[in-house]
C-alpha positions in Angstrom: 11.2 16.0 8.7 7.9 15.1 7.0 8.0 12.8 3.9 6.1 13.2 0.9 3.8 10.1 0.4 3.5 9.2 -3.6 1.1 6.4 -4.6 2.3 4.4 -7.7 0.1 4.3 -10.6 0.0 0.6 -9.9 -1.1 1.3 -6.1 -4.0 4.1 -7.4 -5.2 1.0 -9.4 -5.4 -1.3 -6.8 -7.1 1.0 -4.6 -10.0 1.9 -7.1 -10.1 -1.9 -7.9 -10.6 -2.7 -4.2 -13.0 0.3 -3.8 -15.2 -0.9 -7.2 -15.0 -4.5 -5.7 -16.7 -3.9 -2.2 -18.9 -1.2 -3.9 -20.5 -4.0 -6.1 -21.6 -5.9 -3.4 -24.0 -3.4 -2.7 -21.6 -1.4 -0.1 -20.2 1.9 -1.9 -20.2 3.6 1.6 -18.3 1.1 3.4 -15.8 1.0 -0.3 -15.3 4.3 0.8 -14.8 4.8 3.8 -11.7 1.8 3.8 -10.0 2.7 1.2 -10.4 6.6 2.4 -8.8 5.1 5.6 -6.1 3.0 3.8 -4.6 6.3 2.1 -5.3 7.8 5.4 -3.1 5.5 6.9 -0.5 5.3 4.0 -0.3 9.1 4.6 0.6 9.0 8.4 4.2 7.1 7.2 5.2 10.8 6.5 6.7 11.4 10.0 7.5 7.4 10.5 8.0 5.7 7.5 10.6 3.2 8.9 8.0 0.7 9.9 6.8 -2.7 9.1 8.8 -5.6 7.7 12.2 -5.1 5.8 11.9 -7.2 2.6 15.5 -7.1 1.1 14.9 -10.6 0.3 12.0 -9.3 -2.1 13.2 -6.4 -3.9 16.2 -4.4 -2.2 14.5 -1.5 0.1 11.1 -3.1 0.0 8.8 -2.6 3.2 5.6 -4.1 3.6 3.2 -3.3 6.7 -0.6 -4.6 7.1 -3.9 -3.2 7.3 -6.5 -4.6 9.6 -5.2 -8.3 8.4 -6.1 -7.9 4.9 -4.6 -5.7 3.2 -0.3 -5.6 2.7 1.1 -2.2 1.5 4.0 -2.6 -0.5 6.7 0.9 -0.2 10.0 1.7 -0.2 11.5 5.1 1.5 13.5 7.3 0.0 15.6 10.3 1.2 12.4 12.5 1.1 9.5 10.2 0.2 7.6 7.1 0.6 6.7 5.2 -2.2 3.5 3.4 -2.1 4.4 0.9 -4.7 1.3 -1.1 -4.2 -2.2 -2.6 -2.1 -2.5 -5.8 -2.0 -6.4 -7.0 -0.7 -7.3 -10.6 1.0 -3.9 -12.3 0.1 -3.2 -11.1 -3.1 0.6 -12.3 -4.0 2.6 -9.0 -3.5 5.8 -10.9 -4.0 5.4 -12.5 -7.9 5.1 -8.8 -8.1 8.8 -7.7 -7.4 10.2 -11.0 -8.5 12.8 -10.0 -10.5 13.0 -5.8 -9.8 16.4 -4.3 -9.0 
């Protein structure tokens, strides 16, 4: 079974915030081509989205994986999807963010 990937309005901002970012520095090939390979790589948890780090302590269902050591994506799986629920770039607190979600 393949999963459908969805990106959360809060996860397409993050991603065009981290692309603008690197893109400012004078680098809009290299803002493309890593956050071109972060969807990439949030896309191949279609056929195995049970991976990274359980984070039931966070939010219940919460998974969080990284991304050549700076970037932590924040998801959750579903019975047919995977949630991309958010991007979170150079040690950006990903927790504060689901403090308090149930």
């Amino acid at each position: 079974m393949a999963y459908r990937i969805v990106f959360s309005p809060i996860a397409e901002v993050q991603l065009l915030k981290l692309y603008r970012d690197i893109a400012e520095r004078g680098l809009p090939g290299v803002a493309e081509n890593y956050t071109v390979a972060i969807v990439e790589y949030c896309r191949s948890f279609s056929t195995f989205p049970q991976r990274g780090a359980r984070r039931d302590d966070i939010r219940p269902g919460l998974r969080t994986v990284g991304y050549h050591r700076r970037v932590t994506i924040a998801f959750e799986v579903t019975d047919d999807a995977v949630n991309i629920l958010g991007v979170y770039y150079g040690g950006q607190d990903f927790e504060a963010d689901f403090q308090g979600d149930d």
